[in-house]
Each structure stands twice: as C-alpha cells, then as structure tokens.
C-alpha positions as CSV (number, residue, x, y, z in Angstrom):
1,X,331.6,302.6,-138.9
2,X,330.6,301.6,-142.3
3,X,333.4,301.0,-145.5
4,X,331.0,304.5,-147.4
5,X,331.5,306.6,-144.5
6,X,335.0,306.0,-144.6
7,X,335.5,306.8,-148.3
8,X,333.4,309.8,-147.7
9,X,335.9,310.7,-144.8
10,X,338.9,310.1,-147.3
11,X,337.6,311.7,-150.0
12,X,337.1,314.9,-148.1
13,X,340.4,314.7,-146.9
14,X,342.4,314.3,-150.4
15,X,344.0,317.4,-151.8
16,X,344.3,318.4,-155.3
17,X,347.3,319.6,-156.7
18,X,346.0,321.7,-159.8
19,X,342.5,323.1,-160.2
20,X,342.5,322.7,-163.6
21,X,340.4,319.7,-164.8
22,X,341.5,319.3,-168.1
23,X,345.5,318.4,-166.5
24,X,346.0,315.2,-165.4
25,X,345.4,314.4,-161.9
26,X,348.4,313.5,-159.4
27,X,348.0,312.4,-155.6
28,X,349.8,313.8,-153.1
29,X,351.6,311.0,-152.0
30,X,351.4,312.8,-148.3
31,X,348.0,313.0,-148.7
32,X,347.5,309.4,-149.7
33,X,349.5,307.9,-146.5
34,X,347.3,310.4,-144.0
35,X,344.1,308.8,-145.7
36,X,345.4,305.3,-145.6
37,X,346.0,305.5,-141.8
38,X,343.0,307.0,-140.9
39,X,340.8,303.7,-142.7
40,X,343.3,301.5,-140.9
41,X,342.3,303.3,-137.8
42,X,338.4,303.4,-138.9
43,X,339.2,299.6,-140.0
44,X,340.8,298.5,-136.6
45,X,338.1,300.2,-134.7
46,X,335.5,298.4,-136.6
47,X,337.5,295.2,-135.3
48,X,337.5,295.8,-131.9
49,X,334.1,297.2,-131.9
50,X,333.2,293.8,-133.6
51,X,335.5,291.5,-130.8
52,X,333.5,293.7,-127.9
53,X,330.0,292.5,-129.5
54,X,331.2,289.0,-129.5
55,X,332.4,289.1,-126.0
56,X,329.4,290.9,-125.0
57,X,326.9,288.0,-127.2
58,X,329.3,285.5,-125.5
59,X,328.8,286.6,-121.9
60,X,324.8,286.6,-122.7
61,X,324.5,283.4,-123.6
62,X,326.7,282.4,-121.0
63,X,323.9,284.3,-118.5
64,X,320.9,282.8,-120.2
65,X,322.7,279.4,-119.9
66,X,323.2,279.9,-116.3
67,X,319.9,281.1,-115.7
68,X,318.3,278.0,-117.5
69,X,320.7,275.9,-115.4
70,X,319.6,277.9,-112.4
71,X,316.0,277.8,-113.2
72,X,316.1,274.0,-114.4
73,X,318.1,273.4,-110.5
74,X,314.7,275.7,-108.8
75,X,312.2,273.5,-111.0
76,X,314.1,270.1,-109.8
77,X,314.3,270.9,-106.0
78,X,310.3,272.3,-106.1
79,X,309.5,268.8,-107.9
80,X,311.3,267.0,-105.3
81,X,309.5,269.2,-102.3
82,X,306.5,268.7,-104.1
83,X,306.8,265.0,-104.6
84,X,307.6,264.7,-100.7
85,X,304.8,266.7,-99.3
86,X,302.3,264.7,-101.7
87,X,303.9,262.1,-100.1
88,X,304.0,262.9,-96.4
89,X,300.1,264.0,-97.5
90,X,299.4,260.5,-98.6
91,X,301.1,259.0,-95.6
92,X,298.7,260.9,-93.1
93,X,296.0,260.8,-94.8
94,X,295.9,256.8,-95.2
95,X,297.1,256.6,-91.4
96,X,294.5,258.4,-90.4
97,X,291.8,256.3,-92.7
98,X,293.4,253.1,-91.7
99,X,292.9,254.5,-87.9
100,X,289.2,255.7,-88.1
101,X,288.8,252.1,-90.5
102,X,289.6,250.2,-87.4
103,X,287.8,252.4,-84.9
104,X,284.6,251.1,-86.7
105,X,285.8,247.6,-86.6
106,X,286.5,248.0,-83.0
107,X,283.2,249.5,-81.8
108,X,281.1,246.6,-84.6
109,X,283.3,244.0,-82.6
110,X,282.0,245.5,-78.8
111,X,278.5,245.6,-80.6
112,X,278.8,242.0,-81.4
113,X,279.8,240.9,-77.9
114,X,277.4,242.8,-76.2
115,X,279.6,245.6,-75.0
116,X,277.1,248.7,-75.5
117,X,279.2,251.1,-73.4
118,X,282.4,250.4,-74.7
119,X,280.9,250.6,-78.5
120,X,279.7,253.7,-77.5
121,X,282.7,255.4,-76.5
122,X,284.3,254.5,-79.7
123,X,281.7,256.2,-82.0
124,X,281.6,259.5,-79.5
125,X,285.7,259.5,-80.0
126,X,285.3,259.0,-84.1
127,X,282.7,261.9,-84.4
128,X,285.1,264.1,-81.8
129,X,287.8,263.0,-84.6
130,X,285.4,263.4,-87.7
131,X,282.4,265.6,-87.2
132,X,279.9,263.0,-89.2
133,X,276.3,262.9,-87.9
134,X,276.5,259.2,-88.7
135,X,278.6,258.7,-86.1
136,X,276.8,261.0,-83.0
137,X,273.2,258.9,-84.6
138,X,275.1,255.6,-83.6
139,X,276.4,256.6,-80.1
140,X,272.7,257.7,-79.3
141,X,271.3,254.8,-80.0
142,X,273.9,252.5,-78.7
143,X,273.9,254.8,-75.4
144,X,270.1,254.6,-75.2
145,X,270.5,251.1,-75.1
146,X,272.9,250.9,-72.3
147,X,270.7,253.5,-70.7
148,X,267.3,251.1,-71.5
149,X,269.4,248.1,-70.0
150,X,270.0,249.8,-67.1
151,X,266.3,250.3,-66.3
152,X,265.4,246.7,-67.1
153,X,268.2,246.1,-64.3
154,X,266.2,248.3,-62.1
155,X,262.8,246.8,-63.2
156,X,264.4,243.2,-62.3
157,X,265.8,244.6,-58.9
158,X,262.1,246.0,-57.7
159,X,260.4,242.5,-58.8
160,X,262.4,241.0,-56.6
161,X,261.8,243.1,-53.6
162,X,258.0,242.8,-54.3
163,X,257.6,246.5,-55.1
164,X,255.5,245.7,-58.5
165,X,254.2,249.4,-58.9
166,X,257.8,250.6,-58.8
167,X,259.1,247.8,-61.8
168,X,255.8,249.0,-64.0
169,X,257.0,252.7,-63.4
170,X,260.5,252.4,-64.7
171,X,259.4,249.7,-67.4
172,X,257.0,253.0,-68.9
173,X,259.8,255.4,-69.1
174,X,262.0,252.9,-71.5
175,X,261.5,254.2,-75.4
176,X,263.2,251.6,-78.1
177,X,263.2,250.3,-81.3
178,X,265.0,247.3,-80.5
179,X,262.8,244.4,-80.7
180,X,264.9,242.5,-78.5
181,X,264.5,245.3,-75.5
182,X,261.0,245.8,-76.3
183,X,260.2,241.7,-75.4
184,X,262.0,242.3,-72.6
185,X,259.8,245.0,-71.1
186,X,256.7,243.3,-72.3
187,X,257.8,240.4,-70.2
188,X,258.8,241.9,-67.0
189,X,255.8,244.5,-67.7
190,X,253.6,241.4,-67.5
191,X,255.2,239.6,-64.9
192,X,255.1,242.5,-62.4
193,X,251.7,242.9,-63.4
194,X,250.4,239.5,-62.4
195,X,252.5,239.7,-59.2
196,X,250.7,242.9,-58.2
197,X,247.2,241.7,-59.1
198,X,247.5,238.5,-57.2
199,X,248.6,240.3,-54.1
200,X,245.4,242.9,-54.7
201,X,243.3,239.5,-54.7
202,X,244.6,238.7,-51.9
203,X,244.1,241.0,-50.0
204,X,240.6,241.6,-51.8
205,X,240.0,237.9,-50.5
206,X,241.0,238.5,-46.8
207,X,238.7,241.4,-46.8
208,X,240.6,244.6,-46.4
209,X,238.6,247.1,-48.6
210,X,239.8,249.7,-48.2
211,X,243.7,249.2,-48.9
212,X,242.6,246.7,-52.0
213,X,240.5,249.8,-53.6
214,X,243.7,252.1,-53.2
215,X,245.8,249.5,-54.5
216,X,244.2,248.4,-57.8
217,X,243.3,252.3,-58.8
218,X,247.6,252.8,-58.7
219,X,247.8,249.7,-61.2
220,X,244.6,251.3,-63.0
221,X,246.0,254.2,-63.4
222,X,249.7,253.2,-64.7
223,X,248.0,250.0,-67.1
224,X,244.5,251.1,-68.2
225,X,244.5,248.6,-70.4
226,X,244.8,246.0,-68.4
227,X,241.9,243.9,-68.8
228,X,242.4,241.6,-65.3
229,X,242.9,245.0,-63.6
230,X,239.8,246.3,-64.9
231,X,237.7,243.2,-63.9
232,X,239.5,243.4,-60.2
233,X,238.7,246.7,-59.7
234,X,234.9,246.6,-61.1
235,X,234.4,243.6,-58.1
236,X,236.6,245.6,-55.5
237,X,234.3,248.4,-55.9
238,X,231.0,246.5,-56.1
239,X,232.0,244.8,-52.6
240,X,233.4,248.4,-51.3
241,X,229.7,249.7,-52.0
242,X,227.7,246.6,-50.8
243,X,229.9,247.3,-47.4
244,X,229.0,250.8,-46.9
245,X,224.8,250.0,-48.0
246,X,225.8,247.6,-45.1
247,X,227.5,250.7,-43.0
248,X,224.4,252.4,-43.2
249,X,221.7,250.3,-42.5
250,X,223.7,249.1,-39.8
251,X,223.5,252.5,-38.5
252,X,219.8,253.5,-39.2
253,X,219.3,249.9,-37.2
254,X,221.3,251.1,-34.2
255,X,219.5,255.1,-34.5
256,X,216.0,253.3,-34.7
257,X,217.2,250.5,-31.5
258,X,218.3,253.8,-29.6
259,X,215.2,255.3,-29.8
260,X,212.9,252.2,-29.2
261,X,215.3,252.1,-26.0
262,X,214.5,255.8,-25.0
263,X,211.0,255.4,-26.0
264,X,210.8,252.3,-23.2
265,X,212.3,254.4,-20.8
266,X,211.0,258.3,-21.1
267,X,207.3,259.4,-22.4
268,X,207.5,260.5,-25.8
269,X,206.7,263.9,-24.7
270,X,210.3,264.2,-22.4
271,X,212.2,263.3,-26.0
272,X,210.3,266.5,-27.8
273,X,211.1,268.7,-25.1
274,X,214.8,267.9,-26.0
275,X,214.8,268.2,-29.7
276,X,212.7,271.6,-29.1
277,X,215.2,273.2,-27.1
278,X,218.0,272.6,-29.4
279,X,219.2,275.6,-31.2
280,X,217.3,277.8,-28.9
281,X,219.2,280.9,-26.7
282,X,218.8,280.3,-22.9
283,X,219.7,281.8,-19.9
284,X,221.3,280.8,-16.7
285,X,218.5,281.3,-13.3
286,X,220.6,279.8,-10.6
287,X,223.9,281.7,-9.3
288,X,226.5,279.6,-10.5
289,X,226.7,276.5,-11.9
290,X,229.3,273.7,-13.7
291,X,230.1,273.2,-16.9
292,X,231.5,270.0,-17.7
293,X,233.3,267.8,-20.4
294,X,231.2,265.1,-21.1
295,X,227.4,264.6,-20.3
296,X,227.4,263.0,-17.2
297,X,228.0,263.9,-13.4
298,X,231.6,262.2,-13.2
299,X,232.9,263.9,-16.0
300,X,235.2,266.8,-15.6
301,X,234.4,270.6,-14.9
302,X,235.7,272.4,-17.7
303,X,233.9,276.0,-16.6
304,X,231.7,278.1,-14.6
305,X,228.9,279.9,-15.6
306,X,226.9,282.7,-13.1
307,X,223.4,284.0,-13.2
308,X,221.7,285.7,-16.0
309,X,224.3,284.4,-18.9
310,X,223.7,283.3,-22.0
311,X,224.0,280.3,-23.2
312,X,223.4,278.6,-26.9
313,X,221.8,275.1,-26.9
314,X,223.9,273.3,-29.7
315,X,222.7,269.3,-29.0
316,X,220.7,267.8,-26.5
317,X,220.6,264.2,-24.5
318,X,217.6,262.7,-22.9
319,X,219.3,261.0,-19.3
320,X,215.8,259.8,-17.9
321,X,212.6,261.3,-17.7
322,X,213.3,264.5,-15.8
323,X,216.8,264.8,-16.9
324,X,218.0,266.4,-19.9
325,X,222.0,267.5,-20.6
326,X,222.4,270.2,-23.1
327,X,225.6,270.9,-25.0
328,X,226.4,274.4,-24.8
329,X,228.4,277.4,-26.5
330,X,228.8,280.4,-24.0
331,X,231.3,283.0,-23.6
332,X,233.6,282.8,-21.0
333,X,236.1,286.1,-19.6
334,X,239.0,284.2,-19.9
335,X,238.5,281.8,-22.7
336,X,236.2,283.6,-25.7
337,X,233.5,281.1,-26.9
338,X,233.5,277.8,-25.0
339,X,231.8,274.7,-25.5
340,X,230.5,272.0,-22.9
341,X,227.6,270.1,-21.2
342,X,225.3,271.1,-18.6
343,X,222.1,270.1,-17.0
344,X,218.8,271.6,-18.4
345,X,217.5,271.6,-15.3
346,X,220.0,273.9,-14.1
347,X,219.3,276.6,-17.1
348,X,216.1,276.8,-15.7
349,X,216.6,276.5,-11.8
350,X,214.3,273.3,-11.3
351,X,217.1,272.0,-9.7
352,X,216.8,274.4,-6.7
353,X,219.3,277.3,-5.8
354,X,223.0,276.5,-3.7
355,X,226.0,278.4,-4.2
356,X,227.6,276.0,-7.1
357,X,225.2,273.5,-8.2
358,X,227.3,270.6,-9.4
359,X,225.1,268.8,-11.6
C-alpha cells in the first residue's frame, strides 16, 4: 500500500472538534494515536510485503541458478556421450576400412602368386561385405580364369591320350581377354591340330578311305579355317572319287564278263526268254511243286505251291540252255506274300507231272 493511500485513509478517519472554520483547529489527541497506529500497521505491512518479495526474488534466482547448473550438468554429460559415440563411430569405421584395405592386399598378393581361386574368394567375401560392382567384376574375371585354366587342363589331358578332336572341342568353348590364356590355346589348338592331321595322313597313306574321309570332315568342321585341313580333305576326296569311278567300272567289267560267259554257254535267244518273263503274272500247271531259298536244287524248301496259283515273276536266272529259275512273290495260307525261287520249267509243266516236283 502506497504512503497517499494511507494519508487518504487518515485523513478520513480524523475528527473535527468544531465545525466552525473560522476557530482554530484542535486534534483530538484520541484521534491522532488511532491514526498513527493504523500507518504503523499500513507501514509494517508494507515491510513484510516488501521481505516476502525478496524471499520470493531470492528463491527465483536460486531456481534459475539451479536450472542453469542443471542444464549446464545435461549439456556436459550429452557432450561427453556425444564425443564417445563419435568416437566408438570412428573406431569401427577405420577397423572396418583397415579390414576391407587388407582384404585387397590379400587377394592382389594370391593374384601375384598365381592363386586365382583363392583371390577369388576374397573379392566374392568383400562384395558380400560391401555391395561394390567393382568387386563382383573382379571375382568374374578372376573365376573365369580359374574356370579357362581348368579347360586348358583338360585340353592337355586329351592330347595326351591321342583324342585330338576332343582337346580342339574344349579349347573352342574357352572365351578370354587374357593374352597369356589366349597363347596358350592358340598353342595347344595348334598342336592338337597337327597331331590329328598327321594321323588322317596316315591313315589317308595306308589307304583306308573311307575312315580318313569321316575323319578330316570332323576337323573341317570344328577348324574351317584350317588351311592343311582344307588341302587334306580336297585330296582325300579326289582319291575317295577316283576309287568308286574304279568301283564302277570294275562292276560294268564283271556285268559285261557275266554276260560274254552266258552268251558262250546259252543262245542268245534262251537269255531273252528270261528277261521277257520278268515282271510278268504266271500260273502254276503241275500239282504241286517246291519253292526254295536260293536258285539252285540243293538249296532249301521254303514253300509249296499247288496247281492253278499265281505266281509274280520278280527276277530271273539263266542255269543252261533249257533251264531258267525265276524269283517269285506268291501268296501262301499261312504266311501272306512270300518270296522264293522256282524252276520256270515247272510254271509251265515242261518238266512233266509227279506228285511234288522237286526241282
């Protein structure tokens, strides 16, 4: 409460003793003690009002000062968490660059000694670890390598076991960019090669045709390039042709000495009988006769054929000059269409009638 108020309080409060103005005033000494209380009252309860808004300022900045305190104690222990995870961050994260650092190291060193599959492995494990394409590009190659090796392996194996077509195969199927792999199969490729041909000479030379003509078209066929191979097979099959020319004059010869021979032996009329009766439908006169195997009297019956059957003349053969055999196709009961040989002369009864003729 303010000093005014309080006046105004006393001054309300005062009592006049005499209403008339023009007398001099006198104070009720009463009056005067009751109003000097009361602004020692209004007074002391300014004081304590003033003493409970200093304790009341003093405990706030007592609370602010603790909450900086407490806030400045917070900041400190986050800085310090802070400053340890960035740490422990750090720690793994140069571990594991130091690790993957000597994983390449590791795989250049197996690279270096000639250790493809073991390189390998280490560049599958760091893109397993990593996920970089540069690593899954390098274990390709390297395992395309040890793959390619492999097959030169093989190549070398079949060389040595004389099976030159197989070595060519497998050397085909091996892609690279590697020079060093790429003489390698150039040089077994023509190694094989010139083992192959030389055994197609040979055999070329000891004159087996027909195996040298199936050989050199397989090594034609995988290495059409080949110039040697080209040349081998162009003389092969000018030999292979020469041979059969050969084949077939040698069998026109030994048609032409046949008939000479049958013209020494039967009239020339006996051999058109033959040829005119071949492809003709005849008909059995006698009452049973044999059919046999072969055209000749030892040979074996294969059939029986009765009077009045049909018979289909499919070749003929001239035996002398009244003897002809006929191959024939005839129907038999228990055998459908059946083929065999019989004597002409017993199609058309010249031989005479019995009960089984066994011409």
């Amino acid at each position: 409460m303010s000093q005014e108020s309080v006046r105004n309080k006393g001054k309300k409060k005062m009592k006049w003793n005499d209403n008339d103005f023009d007398k001099p005033k006198v104070f009720d000494s009463k009056d005067l003690s009751q109003d000097t209380q009361e602004i020692k009252l209004d007074k002391l309860r300014e004081s304590m009002e003033d003493e409970e808004y200093t304790d009341e300022f003093k405990a706030y900045e007592k609370y602010v000062k603790r909450e900086k305190k407490k806030r400045k104690k917070i900041f400190i222990i986050l800085s310090i968490v802070m400053a340890i995870l960035i740490a422990g961050v750090s720690f793994v994260a140069v571990k594991y660059l130091s690790r993957i650092s000597n994983l390449e190291s590791d795989a250049q060193e197996y690279l270096e000694q000639g250790q493809y599959e073991q390189a390998a492995d280490i560049y599958k494990m760091l893109y397993d670890e990593t996920g970089e394409a540069e690593y899954m590009q390098n274990y390709k190659y390297i395992s395309k390598n040890v793959e390619n090796r492999e097959l030169l392996k093989e190549a070398d194996n079949s060389i040595k076991l004389q099976d030159y077509e197989g070595a060519i195969e497998v050397l085909l199927t091996i892609s690279t960019n590697e020079d060093k792999i790429v003489d390698q199969v150039n040089e077994k490729q023509d190694l094989a090669a010139k083992k192959w041909l030389e055994e197609i000479e040979a055999c070329y030379n000891s004159g087996k045709s027909s195996h040298c003509s199936s050989e050199i078209n397989k090594f034609v066929n995988l290495l059409p390039d080949n110039i040697k191979g080209i040349n081998l097979r162009e003389k092969i099959m000018k030999r292979e042709s020469e041979e059969e020319s050969d084949s077939r004059n040698m069998d026109s010869n030994k048609e032409q000495a046949d008939l000479d021979k049958l013209n020494s032996r039967l009239n020339k009329k006996m051999y058109e009988k033959s040829k005119a009766i071949v492809g003709t439908k005849q008909f059995v006169t006698v009452e049973n006769a044999n059919v046999r195997e072969n055209p000749s009297r030892d040979s074996k019956v294969s059939g029986t054929i009765h009077k009045g059957e049909s018979v289909y003349i499919e070749d003929t053969k001239v035996e002398s000059s009244n003897s002809i055999w006929c191959k024939i196709t005839y129907y038999s009961s228990d055998r459908l269409y059946t083929s065999g040989w019989i004597s002409y002369n017993i199609i058309n009864g010249s031989e005479g009638q019995s009960s089984v003729i066994n011409q």
